[in-house]
N, C-alpha and C positions, 0 to 999 in steps of 0.2 A: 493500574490499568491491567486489566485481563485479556489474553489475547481472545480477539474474534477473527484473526488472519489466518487461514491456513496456508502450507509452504507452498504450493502449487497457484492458490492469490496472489499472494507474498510476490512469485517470481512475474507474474503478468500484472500485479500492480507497478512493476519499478521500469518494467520492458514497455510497458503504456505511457507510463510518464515517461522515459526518455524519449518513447515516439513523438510526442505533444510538445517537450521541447524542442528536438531537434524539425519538426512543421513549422512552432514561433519564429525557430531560429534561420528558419532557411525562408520563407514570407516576412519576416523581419515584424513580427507579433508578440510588442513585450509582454501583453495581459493572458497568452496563449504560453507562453514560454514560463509564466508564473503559475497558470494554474496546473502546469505540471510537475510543479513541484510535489504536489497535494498527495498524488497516489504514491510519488517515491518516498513520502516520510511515513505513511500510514503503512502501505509495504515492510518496510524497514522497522518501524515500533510495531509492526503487527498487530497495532488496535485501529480501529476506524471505528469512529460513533456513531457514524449513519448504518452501520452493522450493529453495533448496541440499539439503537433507538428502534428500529425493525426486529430486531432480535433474534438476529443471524452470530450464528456462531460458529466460523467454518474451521476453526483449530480446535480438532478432536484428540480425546486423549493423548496418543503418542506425541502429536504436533504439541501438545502443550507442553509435556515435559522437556522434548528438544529446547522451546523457548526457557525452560525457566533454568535447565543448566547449563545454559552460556550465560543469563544474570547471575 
């Protein structure tokens, strides 16, 4: 998986999902509270395929060697 997350995504993809669960969680919405999971994991691996399949690719050079020297 190559990253198409850049760090600035990265941080408003994981700050959206907790927002989405912490909405399921307070409306008591368990299918709200699961799909937010979605953005905190792609956030977090920094790939998302609906960025591949479009062919966006918002981790530019620097951002991609940050990812590959914490792997």
């Amino acid at each position: 998986m190559e990253c198409n997350v850049g760090l600035t995504e990265q941080k408003v993809r994981v700050l959206a999902g907790l927002a989405i669960i912490g909405v399921g969680a307070y409306y008591n919405i368990k299918a709200l509270s699961a799909i937010g999971v979605i953005p905190i994991v792609t956030g977090m691996l920094r790939y998302c395929p609906v960025n591949q399949a479009v062919g966006y690719n918002g981790c530019t050079g620097e951002q991609h060697r940050v990812k590959s020297a914490v792997l």
